[in-house]
N, C-alpha and C positions, 0 to 999 in steps of 0.2 A: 459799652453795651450797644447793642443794633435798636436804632431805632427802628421803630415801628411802621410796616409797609402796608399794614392790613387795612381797604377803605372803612371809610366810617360811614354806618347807618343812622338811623332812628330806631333804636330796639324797642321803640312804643309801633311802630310800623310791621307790622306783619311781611316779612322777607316772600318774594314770589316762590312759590311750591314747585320743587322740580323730585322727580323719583328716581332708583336706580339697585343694580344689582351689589351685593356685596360677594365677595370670594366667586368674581367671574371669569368664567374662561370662553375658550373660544370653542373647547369639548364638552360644554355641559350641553345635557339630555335635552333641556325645556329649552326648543326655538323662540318663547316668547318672551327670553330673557334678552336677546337681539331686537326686542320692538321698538321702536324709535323716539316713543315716549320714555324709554329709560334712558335719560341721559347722563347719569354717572354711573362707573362703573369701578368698585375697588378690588384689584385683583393680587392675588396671593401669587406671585411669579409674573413670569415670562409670555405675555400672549398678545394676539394682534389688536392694537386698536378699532374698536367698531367708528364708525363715521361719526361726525358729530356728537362726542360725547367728550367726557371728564373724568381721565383715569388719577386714581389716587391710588399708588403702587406700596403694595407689602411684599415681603421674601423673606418668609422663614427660613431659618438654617436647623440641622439637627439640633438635639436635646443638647448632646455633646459641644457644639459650638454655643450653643446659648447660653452655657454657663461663663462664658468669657466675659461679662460686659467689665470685669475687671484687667481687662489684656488689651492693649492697647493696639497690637498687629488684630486681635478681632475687630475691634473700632475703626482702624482703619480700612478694612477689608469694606465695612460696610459703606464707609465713604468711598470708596472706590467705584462700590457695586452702581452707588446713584451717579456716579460719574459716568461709568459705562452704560448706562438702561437712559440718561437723560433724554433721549428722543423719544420712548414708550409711555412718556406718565405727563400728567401736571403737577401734581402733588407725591411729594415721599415722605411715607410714615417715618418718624422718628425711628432710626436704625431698621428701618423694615421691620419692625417688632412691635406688635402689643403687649401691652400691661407687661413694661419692667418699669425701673425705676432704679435709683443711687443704689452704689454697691451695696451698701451698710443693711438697707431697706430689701432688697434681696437677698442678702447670708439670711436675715430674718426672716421672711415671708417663703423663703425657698431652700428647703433644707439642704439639697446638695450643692446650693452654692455658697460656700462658704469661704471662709480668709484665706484656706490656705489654696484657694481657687485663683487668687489675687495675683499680679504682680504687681513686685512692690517699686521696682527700676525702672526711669524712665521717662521721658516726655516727647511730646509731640507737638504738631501747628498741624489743627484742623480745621476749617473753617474760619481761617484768619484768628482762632480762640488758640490758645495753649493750654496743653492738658500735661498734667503732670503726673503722675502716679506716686503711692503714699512714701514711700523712703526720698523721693526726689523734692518731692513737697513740704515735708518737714524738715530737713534738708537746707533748700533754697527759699525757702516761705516765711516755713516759720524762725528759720537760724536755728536752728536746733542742732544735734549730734543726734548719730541713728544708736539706739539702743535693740540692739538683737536681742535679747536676755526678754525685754518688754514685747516687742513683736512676737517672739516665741510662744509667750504665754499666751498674749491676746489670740496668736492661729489654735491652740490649743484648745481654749475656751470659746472661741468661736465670737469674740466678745466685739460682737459690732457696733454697741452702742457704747464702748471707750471713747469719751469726749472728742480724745484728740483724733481714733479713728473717724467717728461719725463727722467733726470738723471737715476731715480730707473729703471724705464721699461726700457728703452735701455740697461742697464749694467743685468737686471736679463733675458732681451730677447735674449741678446749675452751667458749669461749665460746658458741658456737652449739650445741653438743651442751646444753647448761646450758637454752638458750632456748627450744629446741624444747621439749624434755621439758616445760619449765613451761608452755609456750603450751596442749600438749595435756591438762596436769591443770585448767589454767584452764577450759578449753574443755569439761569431765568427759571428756574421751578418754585414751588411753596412749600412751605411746610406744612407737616400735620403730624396728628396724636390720635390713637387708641388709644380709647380706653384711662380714662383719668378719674375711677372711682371702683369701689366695686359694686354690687349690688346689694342694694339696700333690703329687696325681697318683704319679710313681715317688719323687719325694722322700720317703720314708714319715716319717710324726709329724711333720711340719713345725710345727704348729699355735704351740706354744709360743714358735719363732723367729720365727713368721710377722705374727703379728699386732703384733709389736712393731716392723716395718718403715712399719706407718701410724698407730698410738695411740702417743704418750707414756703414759707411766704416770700421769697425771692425768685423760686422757683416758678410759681404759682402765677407772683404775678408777672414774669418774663411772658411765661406760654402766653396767659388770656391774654399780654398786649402785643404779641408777636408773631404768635402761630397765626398761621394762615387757617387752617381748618382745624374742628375737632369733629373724632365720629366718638359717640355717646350711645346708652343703651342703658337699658334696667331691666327686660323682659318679662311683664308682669304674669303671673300666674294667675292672678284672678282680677275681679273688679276693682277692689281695695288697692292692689300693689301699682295699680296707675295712678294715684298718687306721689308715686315716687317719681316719674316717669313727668311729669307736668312740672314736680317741684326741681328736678335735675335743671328740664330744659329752659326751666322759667328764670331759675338764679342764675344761670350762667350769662343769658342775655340781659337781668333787669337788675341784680344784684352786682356781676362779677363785671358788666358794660362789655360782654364778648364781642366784638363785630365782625371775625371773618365769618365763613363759612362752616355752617352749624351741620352736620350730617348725622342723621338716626338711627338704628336701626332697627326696624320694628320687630316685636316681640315676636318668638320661636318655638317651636317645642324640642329641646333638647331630650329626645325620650328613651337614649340609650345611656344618660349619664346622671341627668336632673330628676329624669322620672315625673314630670307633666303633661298635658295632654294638650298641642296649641286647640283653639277655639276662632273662628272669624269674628265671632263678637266681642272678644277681648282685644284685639288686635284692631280690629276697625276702630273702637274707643280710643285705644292708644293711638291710634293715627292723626284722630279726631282735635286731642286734645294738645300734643306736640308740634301739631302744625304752624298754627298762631309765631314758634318759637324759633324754629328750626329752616334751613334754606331746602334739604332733601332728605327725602325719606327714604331706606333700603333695605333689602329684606334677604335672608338665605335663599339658594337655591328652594330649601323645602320647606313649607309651613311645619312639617308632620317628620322629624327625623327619626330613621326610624331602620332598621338592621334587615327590614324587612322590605325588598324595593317595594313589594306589592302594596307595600302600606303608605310609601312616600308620598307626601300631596305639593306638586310643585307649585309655586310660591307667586310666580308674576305674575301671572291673568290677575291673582287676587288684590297684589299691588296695585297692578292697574286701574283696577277697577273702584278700590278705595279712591285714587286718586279721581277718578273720572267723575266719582257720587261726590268728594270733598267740592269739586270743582262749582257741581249744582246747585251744592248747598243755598 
């Protein structure tokens, strides 16, 4: 296992406050996402670095490629990718992808991705880790014989939570959290993660029950003693659901002893899909209370998303500007 490169804090120490843009490009509309107090910037693709800043690099691929996280030429593609972009970024999200997770835990939570999405031949040396796929693994692992007749049935029924399936995924999904992270110390880059819960919303304090729905606790505890960064988010809708947003950012630092680089993103109005309205007084709260926890705060292109440009309210000045009144405090 890799030991742990991330420095150590005082998580009783309130970490220095720094801001920044999330999903930035170097075409977006608002010039004042370029302002020089934003100095992280996590961007979705390929784009120039702004001057003294802290790129943390995402790259989606289509829907179609993203069913692969069971195919091993897609995993390696991804490792490839941070091998060719390592002079654009500091930091690379895990696979350039948010919110996936072990196969078994995606056939589940993602209905087109399922077993017979999988291959089952095969292994690799990624990140100085060795990954194996399930016939290869049962196989050479467990000493087993491949029973076709059983696989059959398990792609049939779609049955991802079969012992010995969920066995493989969990040990090759701990396995590739392992691989990445090395690929990117190898590479002098950091690791990071999206997205490690979902949102709690009226469920207030979920966090604790929640994350343990997609990490085992080897999983779990590899990231929080390894990864370099996380970026986090709850989005509250009202007063109440920051709540959730304090108790995320609080445990992860005072409960879970997180020490790298804590990144937030402040709450948004998703108003073509969620159907809320964002507020600055909600958001300025959430900024308010997160801070204490978190190393930087970042924020969509738009406060106000919204189908309608005329209705778009773009997003920095206001970051800014929290930051500039937290400052006075």
């Amino acid at each position: 296992m890799v030991t742990s490169n991330i420095a150590t804090i005082n998580v009783h120490e309130q970490p220095a406050l720094e801001i920044g843009n999330w999903n930035y490009a170097d075409t977006n509309e608002d010039l004042t996402r370029k302002d020089a107090r934003l100095t992280w910037d996590v961007v979705l693709g390929i784009t120039p670095k702004r001057p003294g800043t802290t790129v943390i690099m995402q790259k989606f691929e289509t829907s179609s490629s993203f069913l692969l996280l069971g195919n091993l030429d897609w995993i390696k593609s991804r490792f490839d990718l941070a091998t060719q972009y390592k002079d654009r970024n500091n930091y690379g999200i895990w696979l350039f992808h948010e919110e996936i997770w072990h196969p078994s835990l995606m056939a589940k939570f993602r209905g087109s991705l399922k077993l017979n999405t999988w291959q089952i031949d095969g292994k690799a040396i990624l990140g100085r880790v060795e990954l194996k796929m399930i016939k290869t693994w049962i196989i050479e692992d467990k000493k087993q014989s491949w029973d076709q007749t059983w696989w059959n049935n398990c792609v049939i029924n779609n049955s991802y939570s079969d012992p010995l399936v969920w066995e493989w995924s969990t040990t090759y999904g701990l396995k590739l959290y392992q691989a990445w992270h090395q690929h990117m110390q190898d590479l002098g880059k950091k690791s990071s993660m999206v997205g490690i819960g979902s949102l709690c919303g009226g469920t207030l304090n979920c966090f604790d029950s929640d994350w343990k729905k997609f990490y085992t606790p080897e999983m779990w505890n590899y990231i929080i003693s390894n990864y370099d960064s996380l970026v986090i988010y709850q989005y509250p809708r009202n007063m109440s659901e920051i709540t959730n947003s304090i108790d995320m950012a609080k445990k992860i630092r005072e409960k879970y002893y997180y020490n790298g680089k804590l990144l937030w993103i402040l709450t948004g109005s998703f108003k073509a899909s969620w159907l809320w309205n964002w507020t600055k007084e909600i958001a300025w709260e959430e900024f308010k209370v997160v801070a204490p926890y978190v190393n930087v705060i970042i924020t969509y292109q738009y406060a106000q998303d919204s189908w309608d440009w005329n209705d778009k309210q773009f997003y920095a000045a206001t970051l800014i500007q929290f930051y500039e009144d937290y400052n006075n405090l």
